[in-house]
N, C-alpha and C positions, 0 to 999 in steps of 0.2 A: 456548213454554210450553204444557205441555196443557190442553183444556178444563177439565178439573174441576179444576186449582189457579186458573183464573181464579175456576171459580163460589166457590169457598171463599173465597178474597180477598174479593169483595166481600162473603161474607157476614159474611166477619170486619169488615171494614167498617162494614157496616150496626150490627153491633152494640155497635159503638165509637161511633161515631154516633147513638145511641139513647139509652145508658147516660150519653154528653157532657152531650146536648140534656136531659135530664133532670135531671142536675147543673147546669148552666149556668141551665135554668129556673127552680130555686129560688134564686138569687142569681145575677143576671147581673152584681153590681159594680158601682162608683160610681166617675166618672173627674172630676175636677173640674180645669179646667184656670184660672187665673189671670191674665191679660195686658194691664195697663198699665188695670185699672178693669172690664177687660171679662171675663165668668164666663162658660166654658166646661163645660157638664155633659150626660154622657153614659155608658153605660153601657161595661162594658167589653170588651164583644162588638163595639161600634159602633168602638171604638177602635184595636180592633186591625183590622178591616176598614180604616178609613182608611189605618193605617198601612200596610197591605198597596198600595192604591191608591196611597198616595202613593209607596213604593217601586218600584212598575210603571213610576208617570208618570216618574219619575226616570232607572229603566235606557231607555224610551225617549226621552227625549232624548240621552242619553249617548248611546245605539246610532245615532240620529240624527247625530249632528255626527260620530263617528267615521265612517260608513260611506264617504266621502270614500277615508280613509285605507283601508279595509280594503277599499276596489275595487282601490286601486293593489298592495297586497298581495298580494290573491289575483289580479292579471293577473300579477304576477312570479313565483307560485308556479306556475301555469298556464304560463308561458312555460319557465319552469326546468326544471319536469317534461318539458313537450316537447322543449327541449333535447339531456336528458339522456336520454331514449329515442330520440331522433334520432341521439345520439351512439353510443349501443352498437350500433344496428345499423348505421350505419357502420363500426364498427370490427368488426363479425364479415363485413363486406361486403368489407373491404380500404380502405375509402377511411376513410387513416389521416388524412390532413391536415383534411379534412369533422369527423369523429373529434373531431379534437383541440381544433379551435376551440367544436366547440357542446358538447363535456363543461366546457373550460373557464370559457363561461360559464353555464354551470349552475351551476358548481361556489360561484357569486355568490348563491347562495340556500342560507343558513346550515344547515338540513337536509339540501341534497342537497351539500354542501359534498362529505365523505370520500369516500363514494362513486365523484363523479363526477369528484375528481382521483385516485384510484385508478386509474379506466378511461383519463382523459387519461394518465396516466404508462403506465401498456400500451401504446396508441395508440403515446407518445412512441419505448419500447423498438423496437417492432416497423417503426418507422421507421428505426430502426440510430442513431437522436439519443440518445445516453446521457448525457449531459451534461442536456438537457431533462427526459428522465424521471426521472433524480435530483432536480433542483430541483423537479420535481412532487411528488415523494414526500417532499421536507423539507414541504412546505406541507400535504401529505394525512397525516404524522404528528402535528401536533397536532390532528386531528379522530380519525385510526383509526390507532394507532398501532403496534398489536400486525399490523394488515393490511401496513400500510407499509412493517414491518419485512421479513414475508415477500417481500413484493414485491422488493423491494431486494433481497433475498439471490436469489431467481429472476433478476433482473436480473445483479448480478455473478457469477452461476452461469453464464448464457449467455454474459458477455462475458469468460468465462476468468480468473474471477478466485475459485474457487468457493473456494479456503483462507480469502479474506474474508466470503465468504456463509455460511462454516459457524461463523465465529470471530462472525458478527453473531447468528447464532439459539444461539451454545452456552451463554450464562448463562439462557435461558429451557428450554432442553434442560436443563441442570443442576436446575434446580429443576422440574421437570417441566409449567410450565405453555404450553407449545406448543399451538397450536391443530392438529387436526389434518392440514391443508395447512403448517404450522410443519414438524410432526413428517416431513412429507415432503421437502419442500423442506432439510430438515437430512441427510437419511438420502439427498437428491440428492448435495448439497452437499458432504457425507462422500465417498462412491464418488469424483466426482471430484478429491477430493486429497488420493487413496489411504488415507483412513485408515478402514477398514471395521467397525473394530473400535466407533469411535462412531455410523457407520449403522449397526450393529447391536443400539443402545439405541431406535431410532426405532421398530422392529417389533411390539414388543409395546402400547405404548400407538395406534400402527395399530389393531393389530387388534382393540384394547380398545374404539376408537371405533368400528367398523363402518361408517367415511362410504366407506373405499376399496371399490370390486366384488370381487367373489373376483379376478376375471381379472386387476384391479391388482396387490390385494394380493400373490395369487400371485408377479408380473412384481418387484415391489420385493424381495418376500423371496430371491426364487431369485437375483436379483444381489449382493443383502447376503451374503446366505449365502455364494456362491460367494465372493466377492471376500474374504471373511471369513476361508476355509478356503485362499484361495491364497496367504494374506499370512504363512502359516507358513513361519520361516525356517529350522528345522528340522525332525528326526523328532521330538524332544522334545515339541516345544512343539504338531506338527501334534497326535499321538496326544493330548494336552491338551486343544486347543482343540477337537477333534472330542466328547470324550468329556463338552468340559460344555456343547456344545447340548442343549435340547431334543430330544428324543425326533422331535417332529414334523419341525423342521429338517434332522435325521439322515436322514428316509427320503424328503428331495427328492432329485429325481433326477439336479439338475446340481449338487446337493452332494457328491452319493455318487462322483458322476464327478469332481468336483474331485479330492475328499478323495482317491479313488484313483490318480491323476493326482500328486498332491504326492507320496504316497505311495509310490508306484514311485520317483519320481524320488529320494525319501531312501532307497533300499532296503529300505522297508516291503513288499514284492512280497504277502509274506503276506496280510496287514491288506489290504494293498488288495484282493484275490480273494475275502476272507472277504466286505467288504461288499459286493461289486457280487455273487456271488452268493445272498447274502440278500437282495439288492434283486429281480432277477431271477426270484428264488421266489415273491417277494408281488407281483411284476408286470413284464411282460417290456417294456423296453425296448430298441429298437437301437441309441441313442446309447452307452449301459455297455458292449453287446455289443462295441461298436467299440473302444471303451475298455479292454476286459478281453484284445483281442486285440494289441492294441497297447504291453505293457508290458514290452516286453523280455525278454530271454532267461531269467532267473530264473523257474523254476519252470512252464518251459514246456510240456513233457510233461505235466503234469497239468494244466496250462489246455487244452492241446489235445482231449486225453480227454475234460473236461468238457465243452468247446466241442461236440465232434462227437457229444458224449451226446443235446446240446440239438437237435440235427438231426433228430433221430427225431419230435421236436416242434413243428418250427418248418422244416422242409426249403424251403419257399418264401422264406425270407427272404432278401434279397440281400447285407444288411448282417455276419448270421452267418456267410453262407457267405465272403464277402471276407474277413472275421477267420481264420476256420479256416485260409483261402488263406496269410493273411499269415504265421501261425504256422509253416504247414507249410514258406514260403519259409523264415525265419529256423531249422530245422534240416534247412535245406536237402531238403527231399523234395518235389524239384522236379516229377516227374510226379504226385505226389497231390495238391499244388497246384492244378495247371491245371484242371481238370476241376471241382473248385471254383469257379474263375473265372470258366469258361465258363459256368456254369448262374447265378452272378451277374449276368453281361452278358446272358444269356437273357431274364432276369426284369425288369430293371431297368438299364440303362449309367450306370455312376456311376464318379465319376473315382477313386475308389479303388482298383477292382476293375480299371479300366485302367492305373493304375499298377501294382499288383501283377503283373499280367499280363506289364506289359514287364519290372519283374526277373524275374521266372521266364525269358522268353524271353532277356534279357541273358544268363544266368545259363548257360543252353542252347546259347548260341552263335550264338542269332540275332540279329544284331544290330539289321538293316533294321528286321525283324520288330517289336524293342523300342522301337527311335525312333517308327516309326505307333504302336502303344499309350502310350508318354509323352507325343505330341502329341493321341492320343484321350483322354486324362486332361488335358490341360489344354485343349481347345475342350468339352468335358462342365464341366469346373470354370468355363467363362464361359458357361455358358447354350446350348452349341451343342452339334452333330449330332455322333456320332462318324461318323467317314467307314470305311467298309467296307476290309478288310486284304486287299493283293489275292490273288487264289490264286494266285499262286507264290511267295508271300514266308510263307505259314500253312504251319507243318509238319501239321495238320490243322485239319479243319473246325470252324468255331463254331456247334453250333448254337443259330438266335436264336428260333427256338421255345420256346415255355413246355412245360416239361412236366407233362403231368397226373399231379400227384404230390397223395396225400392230404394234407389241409390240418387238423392240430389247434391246440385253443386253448392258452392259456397252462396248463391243467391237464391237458395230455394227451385230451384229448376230440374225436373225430375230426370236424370241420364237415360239414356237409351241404354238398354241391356245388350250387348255383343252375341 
């Protein structure tokens, strides 16, 4: 509090004190007390001071003969609390078994009770003992029960059982009072058994609570979504369910890519070109690019034309030029192909573009040639070196030089070289 509400108080004080003491002055009362012959008389200023004393002398005896009891008390409350902080750093330490004995008896001091079998039954899970950390979590539901519950469902999530962990949070999902680790743990629990379409209730009250980071929230919604948009069993129902997301949902990127993806695959080829190159326009990605190259034959002359449009903008990319590659393979125009692929493997060796590589050369008649490229696309797909093609088996050179080629952004705007 600041100084001058203290000075104020007192002066309000004072003058409550003043105005008393002068009322009180002019009749301070008559108290006349009676008892067994004997006359008691005093004023009634005097009276209530006694009574004030005699109420002191009383709570100090009482605090007196208690204090026994309330030594033993507060060494169990002190012991409990140590316990129980001894226990969680155990248990983020690894030493599960340490863990589990000192939360449990913590768990013997009626406040630190939920809590600390809360953390015992984690402990118990991450020991692989399922059987223990269920019977912890019946004992931690009658303290915290709405905690208990999620726990539980995280538990028969991890142990393969997540159709019951989402069947255990779906009448608090129903009526919408999930906490928000609830709302996750349901929108886990949904993903794994398969039904995306009820983790896709969990999103918006997410993101209404603001406890998840962007980079969570991000990670949860791009998998709802996805899994969302790939559960369409038809064209019907994709072009449906695409058109009653949200707006924001619509312009994720591994939505746009699902959605295109289903979409080719029901012969939407259209629908799927319109939106990855709408996405494309408000921000270039080369997962879509990969995606927009890869959609089969239908309407393929004009993916390609667009495709090679974007080259004049984007000529470093490795991922573009492997798509152009792959198009150009699939209407067979096998020497405009290659040259594509080579300036891919230049930039960047990715087993795409060595795949691509060896049907072109299949395709050519090389054969030797295509088995090293299918075996450089799959030691590139495990992490390792492509090994060099030898010269006598290359009908010509690869060169693995970068070329210095102008570099613009996604708006056509040429970079400054470093």
């Amino acid at each position: 509090m600041k100084p001058w509400r203290w000075i104020v108080g007192l002066i309000l004080v004072a003058v409550i004190a003043a105005f008393a003491w002068h009322w009180v002055a002019e009749d301070p009362g008559y108290v006349l007390i009676r008892l067994r012959g004997t006359n008691v008389q005093m004023t009634v200023v005097t009276a209530v001071v006694l009574l004030v004393v005699a109420w002191a002398a009383i709570a100090a005896v009482v605090a007196l003969i208690r204090w026994p009891f309330g030594a033993m008390t507060r060494r169990h409350r002190r012991q409990s609390r140590r316990r129980l902080a001894d226990g969680l750093v155990a248990l983020v330490e690894g030493r599960l078994g340490s863990a589990e004995r000192d939360l449990q008896r913590a768990a013997r001091y009626p406040t630190l009770r939920g809590p600390a079998l809360l953390a015992a039954a984690e402990a118990a899970e991450r020991r692989e003992d399922t059987t223990r950390a269920l019977e912890t979590l019946d004992q931690a539901a009658q303290e915290t029960p709405h905690a208990a519950r999620i726990l539980r469902a995280r538990l028969l999530r991890r142990s393969g059982r997540a159709s019951e962990a989402a069947a255990l949070l779906a009448p608090e999902a129903g009526t919408g009072s999930l906490t928000p680790a609830g709302w996750l743990e349901f929108a886990e629990a949904s993903l794994a058994s398969n039904d995306p379409r009820s983790a896709l209730r969990a999103l918006e009250p997410l993101q209404k609570s603001g406890e998840l980071g962007a980079r969570a929230y991000a990670d949860i919604e791009s998998r709802v979504v996805t899994a969302y948009v790939s559960s369409a069993p038809d064209g019907a129902s994709l072009a449906t369910l695409w058109s009653q997301l949200p707006k924001g949902q619509r312009r994720l990127s591994v939505a746009i890519d699902a959605y295109a993806r289903q979409a080719a695959r029901y012969g939407q080829t259209m629908a799927a070109m319109d939106e990855i190159e709408s996405a494309l326009r408000r921000e270039w990605s080369p997962p879509l690019v990969a995606t927009y190259g890869s959609m089969g034959v239908e309407d393929i002359d004009q993916r390609l034309r667009r495709a090679e449009a974007w080259l004049d903008t984007h000529p470093n990319d490795p991922v573009l030029l492997t798509a152009v590659a792959r198009m150009c393979v699939r209407v067979k125009l096998w020497g405009k192909a290659r040259p594509y692929l080579e300036r891919a493997l230049a930039i960047a060796p990715m087993a795409d573009a060595w795949e691509a590589l060896g049907d072109v050369n299949a395709a050519e008649g090389h054969l030797e040639l295509a088995q090293r490229c299918y075996r450089n696309a799959l030691s590139v797909a495990n992490g390792n070196a492509a090994e060099p093609l030898p010269e006598e088996l290359r009908s010509r050179r690869i060169d693995t030089r970068v070329t210095a080629v102008e570099e613009r952004d996604q708006h056509g705007v040429p970079r400054l070289s470093p």
